[in-house]
C-alpha positions in Angstrom: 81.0 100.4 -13.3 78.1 99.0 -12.2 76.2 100.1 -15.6 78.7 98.0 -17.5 78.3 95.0 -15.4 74.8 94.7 -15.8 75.4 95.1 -19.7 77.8 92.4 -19.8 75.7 90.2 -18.0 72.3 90.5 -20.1 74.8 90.0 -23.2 76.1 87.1 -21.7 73.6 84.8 -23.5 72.9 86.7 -26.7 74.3 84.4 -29.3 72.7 81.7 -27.4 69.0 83.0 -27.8 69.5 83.6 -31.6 70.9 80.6 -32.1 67.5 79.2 -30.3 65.4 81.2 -32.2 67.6 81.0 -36.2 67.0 76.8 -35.3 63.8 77.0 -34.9 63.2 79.2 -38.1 65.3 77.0 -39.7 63.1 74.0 -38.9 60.3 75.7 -39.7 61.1 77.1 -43.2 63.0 73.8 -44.1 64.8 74.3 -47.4 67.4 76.3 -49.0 66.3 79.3 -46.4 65.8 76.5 -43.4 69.5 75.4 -44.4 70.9 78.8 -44.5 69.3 79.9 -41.3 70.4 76.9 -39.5 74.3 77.4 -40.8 73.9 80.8 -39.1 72.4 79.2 -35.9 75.5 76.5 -35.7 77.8 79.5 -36.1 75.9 81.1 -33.2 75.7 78.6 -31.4 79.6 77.8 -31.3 80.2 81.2 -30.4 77.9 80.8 -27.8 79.9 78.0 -26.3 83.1 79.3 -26.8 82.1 82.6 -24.8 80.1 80.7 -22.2 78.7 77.1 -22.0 75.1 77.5 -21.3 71.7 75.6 -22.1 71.0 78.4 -25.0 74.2 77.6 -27.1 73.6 73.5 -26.2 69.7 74.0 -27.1 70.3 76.3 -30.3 73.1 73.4 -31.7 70.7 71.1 -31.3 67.5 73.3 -33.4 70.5 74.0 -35.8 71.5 70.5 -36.7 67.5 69.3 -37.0 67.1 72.3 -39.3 70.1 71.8 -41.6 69.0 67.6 -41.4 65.8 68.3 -42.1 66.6 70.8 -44.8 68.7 69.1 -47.0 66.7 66.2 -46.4 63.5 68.6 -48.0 66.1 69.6 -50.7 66.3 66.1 -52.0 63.3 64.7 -52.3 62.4 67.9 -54.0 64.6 67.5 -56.4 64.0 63.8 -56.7 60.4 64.6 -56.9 60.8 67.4 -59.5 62.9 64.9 -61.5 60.1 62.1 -61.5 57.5 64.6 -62.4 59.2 65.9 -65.6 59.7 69.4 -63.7 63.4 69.2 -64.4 65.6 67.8 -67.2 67.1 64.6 -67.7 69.4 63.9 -69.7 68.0 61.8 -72.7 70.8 58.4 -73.4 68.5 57.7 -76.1 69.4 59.4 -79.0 
């Protein structure tokens, strides 16, 4: 009994810590990966707070929606870049 106390207490905070540590990928490798990391860290995190509120699961919501904002904000001006560099097409009105 004692054996699964112990386990249940060291699991306590698991989804927390990986939502700590999927934010801070995701800010790191801001862009499709950053934003799909830091969707996986908000799901985490949620989990986390549902189970138990602790700092992890308030500290990995908070990486998480810095990584999605800053993803989608690297998204766009990549695309907005690629656009004014000729990278991608646009459509030609001219014709």
């Amino acid at each position: 009994m004692a054996k699964e106390e112990s386990k249940h207490v060291s699991g306590d905070n698991s989804f927390g810590i990986a939502s700590v540590v999927l934010g801070i990928l995701s800010i790191l490798f801001a862009s499709i990966n950053g934003l799909i990391l830091g969707i996986i860290a908000l799901v985490f995190a949620n989990k986390q707070q549902k189970k138990h509120h602790t700092e992890w699961g308030k500290n990995g919501k908070i990486l998480a929606i810095i990584g999605i904002i800053l993803s989608v904000i690297v998204i766009i001006i990549t695309i907005v870049l690629s656009k004014n560099l000729g990278v991608l097409p646009t459509q030609n009105l001219e014709q």
